[in-house]
N, C-alpha and C positions, 0 to 999 in steps of 0.2 A: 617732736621729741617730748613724749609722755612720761612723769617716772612712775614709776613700778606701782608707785605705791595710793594712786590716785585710779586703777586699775577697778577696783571691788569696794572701795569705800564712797558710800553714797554722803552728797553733800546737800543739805538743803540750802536753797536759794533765801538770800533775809534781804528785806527790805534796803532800801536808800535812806539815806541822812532826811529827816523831817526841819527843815528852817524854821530857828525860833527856839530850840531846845537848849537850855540850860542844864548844865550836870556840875558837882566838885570838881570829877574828874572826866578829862576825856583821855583815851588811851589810841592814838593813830599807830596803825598798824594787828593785823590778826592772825600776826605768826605764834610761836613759844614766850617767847617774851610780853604780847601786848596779852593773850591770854591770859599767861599766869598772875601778871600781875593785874591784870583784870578781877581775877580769881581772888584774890589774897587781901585785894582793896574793898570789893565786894564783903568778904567773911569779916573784915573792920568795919562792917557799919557803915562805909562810905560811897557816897550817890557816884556812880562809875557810868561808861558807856566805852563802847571800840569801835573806834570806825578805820573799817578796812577799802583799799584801794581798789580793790579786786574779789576776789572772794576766798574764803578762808582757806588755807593750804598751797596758794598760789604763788607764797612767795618762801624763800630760801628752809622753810623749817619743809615742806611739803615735797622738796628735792632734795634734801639733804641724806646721808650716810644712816645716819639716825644712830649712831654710835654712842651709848651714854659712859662716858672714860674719862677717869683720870688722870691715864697715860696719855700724852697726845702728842706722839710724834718726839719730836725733839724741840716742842714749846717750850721745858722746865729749863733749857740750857742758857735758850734764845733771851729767855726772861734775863735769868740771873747775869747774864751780860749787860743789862741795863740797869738794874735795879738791885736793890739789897736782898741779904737771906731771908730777913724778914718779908719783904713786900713779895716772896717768892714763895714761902710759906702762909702768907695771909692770900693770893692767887688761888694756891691747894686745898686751902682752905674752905675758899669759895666755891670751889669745884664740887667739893667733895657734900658739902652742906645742900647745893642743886641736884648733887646725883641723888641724895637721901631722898628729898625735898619730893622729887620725880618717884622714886621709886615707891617711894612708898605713896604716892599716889595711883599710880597704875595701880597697885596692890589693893587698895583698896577701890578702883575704879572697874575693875574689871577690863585693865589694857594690858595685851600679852606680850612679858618682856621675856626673853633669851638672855641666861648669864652665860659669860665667857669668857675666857682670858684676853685680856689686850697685848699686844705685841709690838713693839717697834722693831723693824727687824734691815740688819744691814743688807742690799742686794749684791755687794761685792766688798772684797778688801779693802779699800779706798772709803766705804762707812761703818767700818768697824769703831774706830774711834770715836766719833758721832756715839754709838750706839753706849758706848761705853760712858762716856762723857755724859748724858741723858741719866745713867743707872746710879753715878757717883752722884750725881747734882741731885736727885730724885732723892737719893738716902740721906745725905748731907738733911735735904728739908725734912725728913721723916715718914717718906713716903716706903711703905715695903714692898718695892721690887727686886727682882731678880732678876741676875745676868743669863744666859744660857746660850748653847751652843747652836747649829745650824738646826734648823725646825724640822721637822717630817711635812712638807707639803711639798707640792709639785714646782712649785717655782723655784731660785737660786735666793740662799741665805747665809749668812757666813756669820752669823751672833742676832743676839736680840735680847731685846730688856720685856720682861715678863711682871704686868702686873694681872694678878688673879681677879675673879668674880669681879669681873665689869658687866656692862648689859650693854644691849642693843633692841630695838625694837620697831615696830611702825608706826612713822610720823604721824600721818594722818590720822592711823587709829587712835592716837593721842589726841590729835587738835580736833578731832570728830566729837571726844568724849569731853574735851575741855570745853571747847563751844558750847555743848549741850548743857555742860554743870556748870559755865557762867549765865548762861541765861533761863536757868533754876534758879539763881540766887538774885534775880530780878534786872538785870542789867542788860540791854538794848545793844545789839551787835548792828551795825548796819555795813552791808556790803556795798561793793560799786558805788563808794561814794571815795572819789580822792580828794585830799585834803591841798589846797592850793597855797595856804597863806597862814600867818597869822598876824593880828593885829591887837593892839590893846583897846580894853574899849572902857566902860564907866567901872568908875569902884574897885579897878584894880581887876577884873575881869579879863582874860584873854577870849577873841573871837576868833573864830576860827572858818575859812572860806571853804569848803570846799566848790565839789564841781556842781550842788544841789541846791546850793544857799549856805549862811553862818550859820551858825552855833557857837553858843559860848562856854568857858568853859572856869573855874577857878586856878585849876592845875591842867598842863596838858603835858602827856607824855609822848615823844616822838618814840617810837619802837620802830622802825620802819627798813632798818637796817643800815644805810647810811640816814642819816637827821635832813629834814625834806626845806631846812631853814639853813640859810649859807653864815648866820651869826654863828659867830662860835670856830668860826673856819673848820668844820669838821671834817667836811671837803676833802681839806690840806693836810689833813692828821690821818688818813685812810687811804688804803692800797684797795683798789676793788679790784679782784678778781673771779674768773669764771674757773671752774673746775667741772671737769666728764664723767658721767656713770652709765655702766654698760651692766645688763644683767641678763645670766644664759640660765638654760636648762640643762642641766649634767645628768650624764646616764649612771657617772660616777659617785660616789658621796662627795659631799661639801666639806673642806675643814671647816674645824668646829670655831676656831679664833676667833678673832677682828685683828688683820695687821694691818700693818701702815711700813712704807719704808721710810729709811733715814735721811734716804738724799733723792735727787732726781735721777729719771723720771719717777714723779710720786706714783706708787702704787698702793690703794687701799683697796682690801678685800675683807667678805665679809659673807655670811652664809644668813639667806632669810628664808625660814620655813614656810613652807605651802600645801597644800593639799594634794596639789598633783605633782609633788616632789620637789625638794629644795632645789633652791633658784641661788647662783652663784652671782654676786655681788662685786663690779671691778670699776673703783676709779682712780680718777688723776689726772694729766695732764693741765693743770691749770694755767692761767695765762692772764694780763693785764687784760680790762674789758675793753675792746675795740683796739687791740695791739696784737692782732695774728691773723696774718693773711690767709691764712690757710683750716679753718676751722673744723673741717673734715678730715682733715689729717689727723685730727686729735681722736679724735673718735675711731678712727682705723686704727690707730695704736693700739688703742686699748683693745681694741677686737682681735689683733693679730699677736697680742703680747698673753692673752689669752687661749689663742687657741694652741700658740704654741705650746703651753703650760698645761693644759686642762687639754681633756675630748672634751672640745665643744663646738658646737656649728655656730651658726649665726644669732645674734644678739634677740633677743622676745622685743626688746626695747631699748633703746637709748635717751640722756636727756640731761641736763646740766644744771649748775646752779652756780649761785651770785654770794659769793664773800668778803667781806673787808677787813683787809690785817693793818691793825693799827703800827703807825710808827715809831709808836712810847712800847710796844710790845704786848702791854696790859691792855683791857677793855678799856674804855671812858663809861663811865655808870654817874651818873650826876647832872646840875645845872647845866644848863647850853650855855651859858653864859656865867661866871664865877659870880657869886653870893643870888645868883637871882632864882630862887625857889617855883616860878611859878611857870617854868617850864623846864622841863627833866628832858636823859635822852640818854638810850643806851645804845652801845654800840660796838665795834671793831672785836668780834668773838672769835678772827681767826681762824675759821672751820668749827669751833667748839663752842654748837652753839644750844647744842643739847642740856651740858651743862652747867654753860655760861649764863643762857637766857633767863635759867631759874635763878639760878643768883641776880641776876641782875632786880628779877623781879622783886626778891625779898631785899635785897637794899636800896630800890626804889619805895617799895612800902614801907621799910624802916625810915627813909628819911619824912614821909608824909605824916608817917603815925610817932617818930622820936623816938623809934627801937629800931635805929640801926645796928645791922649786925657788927661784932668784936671786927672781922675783916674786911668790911666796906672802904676803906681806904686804899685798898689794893687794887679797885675797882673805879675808883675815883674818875671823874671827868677833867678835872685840874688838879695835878699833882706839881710840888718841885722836882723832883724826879724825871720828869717829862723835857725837862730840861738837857738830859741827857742825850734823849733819841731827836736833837735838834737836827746833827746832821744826814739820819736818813729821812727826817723829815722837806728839811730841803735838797737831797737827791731825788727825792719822789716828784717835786713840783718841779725842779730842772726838766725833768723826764716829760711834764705837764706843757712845761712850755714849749720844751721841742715837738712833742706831739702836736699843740694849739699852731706852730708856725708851718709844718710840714704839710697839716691836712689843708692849710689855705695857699701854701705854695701848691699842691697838686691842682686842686680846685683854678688857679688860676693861670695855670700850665694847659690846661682841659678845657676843651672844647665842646659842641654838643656833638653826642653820640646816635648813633639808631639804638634801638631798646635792648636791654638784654637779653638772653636765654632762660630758658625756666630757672626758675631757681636763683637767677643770680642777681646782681645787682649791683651798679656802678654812682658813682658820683664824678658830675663834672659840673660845664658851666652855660649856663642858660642863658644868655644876653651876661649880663655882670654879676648873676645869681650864682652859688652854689645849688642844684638839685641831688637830689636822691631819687635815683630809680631804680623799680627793682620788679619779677616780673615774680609772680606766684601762682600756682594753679591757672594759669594763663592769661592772670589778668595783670596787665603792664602800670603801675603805679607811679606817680612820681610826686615828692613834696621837699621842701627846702632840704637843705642838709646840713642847717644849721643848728645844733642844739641850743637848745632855749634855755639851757644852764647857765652858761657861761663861753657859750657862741663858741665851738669847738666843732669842728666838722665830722662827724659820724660817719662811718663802714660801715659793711657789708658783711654780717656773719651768714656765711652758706650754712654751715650745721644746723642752724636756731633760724633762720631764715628771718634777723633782726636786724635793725639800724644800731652800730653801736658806737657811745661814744666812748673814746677812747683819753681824754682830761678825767671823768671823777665817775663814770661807768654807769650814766644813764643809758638806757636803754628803750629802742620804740620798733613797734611793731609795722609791716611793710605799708601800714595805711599812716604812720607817723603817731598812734596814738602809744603813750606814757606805759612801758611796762615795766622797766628799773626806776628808783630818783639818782642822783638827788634832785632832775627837772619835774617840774607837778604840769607842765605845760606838754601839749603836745608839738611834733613838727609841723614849722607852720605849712601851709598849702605851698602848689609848686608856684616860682615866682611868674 
């Protein structure tokens, strides 16, 4: 499961973490967020570096939608359910300040964005209201949308809230050109180097483990998508979910929009230009990670929700991505830990991370350089406010717990098995072990099935052909090595 967008954009391979390197700042993670603010740290005069886990694009900005909007769904309602007009209007704010931020970067980057209308658009009667509720809260804050009636596109619409000249574009040709203009500005990107640990060391200095050796750092910023340090419980404050994208070839034109629907099944759709004829753009399904049995299924939806909709045949590609919706509603953008400056950490964008992540980035530079932005508190890592979304905070972890006691009741229910079938892959019990086996391209694999997070017993995703865990939405790949956190450890060998 390849996305679209990793297709034509060549990546160069960068070095591993060198032991022994001191920097102000280190920036873990080399999505949108660790870039930009990579970027902005950089253009302040200040000694930066990013080290990423993997290689640049690999993670959530390089499979993502790529929709840069400050409609987003029915997030403006969601918010002001928790939070005040204000904190709802300083959100928009932020939004609106990253879309700039971005746009007018591409503009002068030479990265080619697509403006378009955004749409939230109800699929039946039953999210009309939604739809409407979205439009009233949206003006209330001062955002100028509009209401409108059922849309001209092939699918079923019964209303939709219309904000104009939004953008959308390609990921990676963004983090291709960002990578390239961070390390013009002198700053040292190292790949395949994951960060394991951190520890305090002299002078106030944080060290940092990865899997190559320390480094230390002054300031370190976790960009990583969920914070790869369990201080801070961020864990507990984040929903991780996976969501599905399918992209065809039409013989037909593409709408020209970005919509999103109001309710479930989510569907986003979205038209990305090409050479050999636009290519239609369909996701949704999303789901808790390692909490759906059936992960192919997801994927047939979308393909058969599609054809019914569209002349279209069969998928060019399919492929997924990894999101976390915070429980306060708002991002967390600040200290891991309340008053302590000297590690940062952004996080929970909700799907919106186009132009969340820029924000994040400019009021992570604000707070290093003392120009935080008017709205930074909107964004905040600890708010009083947060006190509010206490209890779907502790519904999320009820949810956690029954997961953590289910997957060891199966586990001890379960016997050993003979090996799976292509493709699939089972957990049971090895002598008094949990294992994880699973068979790929014919080779039969097996290692604990323990996650090294927070010992949660991990599934079997068939679509992503992954170990997933299903408590805080690590994820490993069928040899047990680390491809989601918040575990930096791999699964151990089989027992």
């Amino acid at each position: 499961m390849e996305p679209l967008w990793l297709s034509d954009i060549p990546r160069p391979a960068r070095l591993r973490v060198t032991p022994g390197l001191r920097f102000d700042v280190v920036v873990i993670g080399g999505g949108l967020t660790g870039l930009t603010t990579a970027l902005l740290l950089a253009q302040n005069g200040i000694d930066v570096a990013v080290v990423e886990a993997r290689r640049i694009g690999d993670g959530t900005t390089g499979a993502s939608t790529a929709k840069v909007s400050v409609l987003q769904g029915v997030r403006a309602q969601r918010i002001r359910r928790q939070h005040s007009a204000d904190a709802l209007r300083e959100y928009l704010d932020a939004n609106i300040d990253g879309q700039q931020w971005l746009l007018e970067y591409c503009s002068n980057s030479g990265v080619a964005v697509q403006y378009a209308d955004a749409f939230t658009y109800a699929q039946s009667d039953r999210e009309v209201g939604s739809v409407r509720s979205e439009h009233a809260v949206l003006r209330e804050a001062g955002l100028h949308t509009e209401l409108v009636g059922p849309l001209d596109v092939p699918f079923p619409t019964r209303a939709a809230v219309r904000l104009a000249q939004q953008a959308q574009l390609n990921p990676m040709a963004l983090l291709s050109v960002l990578a390239a203009d961070v390390e013009s500005h002198g700053v040292q990107i190292f790949e395949s180097s994951r960060a394991q640990g951190i520890r305090s060391g002299k002078q106030g200095d944080q060290i940092i483990d990865t899997e190559h050796g320390p480094i230390e750092a002054g300031t370190v910023i976790l960009a990583t998508g969920t914070p790869i340090l369990d201080r801070g419980g961020f864990f507990a404050r984040l929903v991780p979910q996976r969501s599905y994208l399918t992209a065809f070839r039409l013989a037909e034109p593409v709408p020209g929009g970005m919509y999103l629907s109001a309710g479930e099944p989510t569907r986003s759709v979205r038209r990305v230009p090409d050479t050999e004829g636009d290519v239609l753009l369909v996701g949704g399904e999303g789901h808790g990670v390692g909490r759906d049995s059936d992960t192919t299924a997801r994927v047939r939806d979308l393909v058969e929700w599609t054809q019914r909709y569209f002349q279209a045949g069969e998928p060019i590609t399919a492929w997924s991505a990894q999101d976390y919706l915070p429980s306060g509603e708002l991002p967390y953008v600040g200290p891991l830990l309340p008053g302590q400056e000297s590690i940062l950490v952004a996080t929970g964008y909700a799907k919106w991370g186009m132009t969340n992540a820029v924000a994040a980035g400019l009021a992570l530079v604000g707070r290093i350089t003392g120009k935080s932005p008017q709205w930074s508190g909107a964004l905040s890592s600890w708010r009083p406010s947060d006190y509010t979304s206490l209890p779907s905070t502790l519904g999320a972890n009820g949810s956690v717990a029954l997961q953590f006691s289910t997957g060891w009741m199966h586990v001890a229910a379960t016997g050993d098995r003979p090996a799976p079938a292509e493709g699939c892959g089972q957990v049971n019990r090895r002598m008094l072990s949990p294992t994880a086996t699973c068979t790929v391209d014919g080779v039969t694999t097996s290692v604990s099935a323990v996650c090294p997070h927070l010992y949660g017993i991990v599934r079997w995703n068939a679509a992503e052909r992954s170990w997933d865990c299903p408590l805080h939405g690590s994820r490993f790949a069928p040899d047990g090595s680390v491809l989601e956190g918040p575990a930096t450890k791999p699964l151990g060998p089989r027992p």
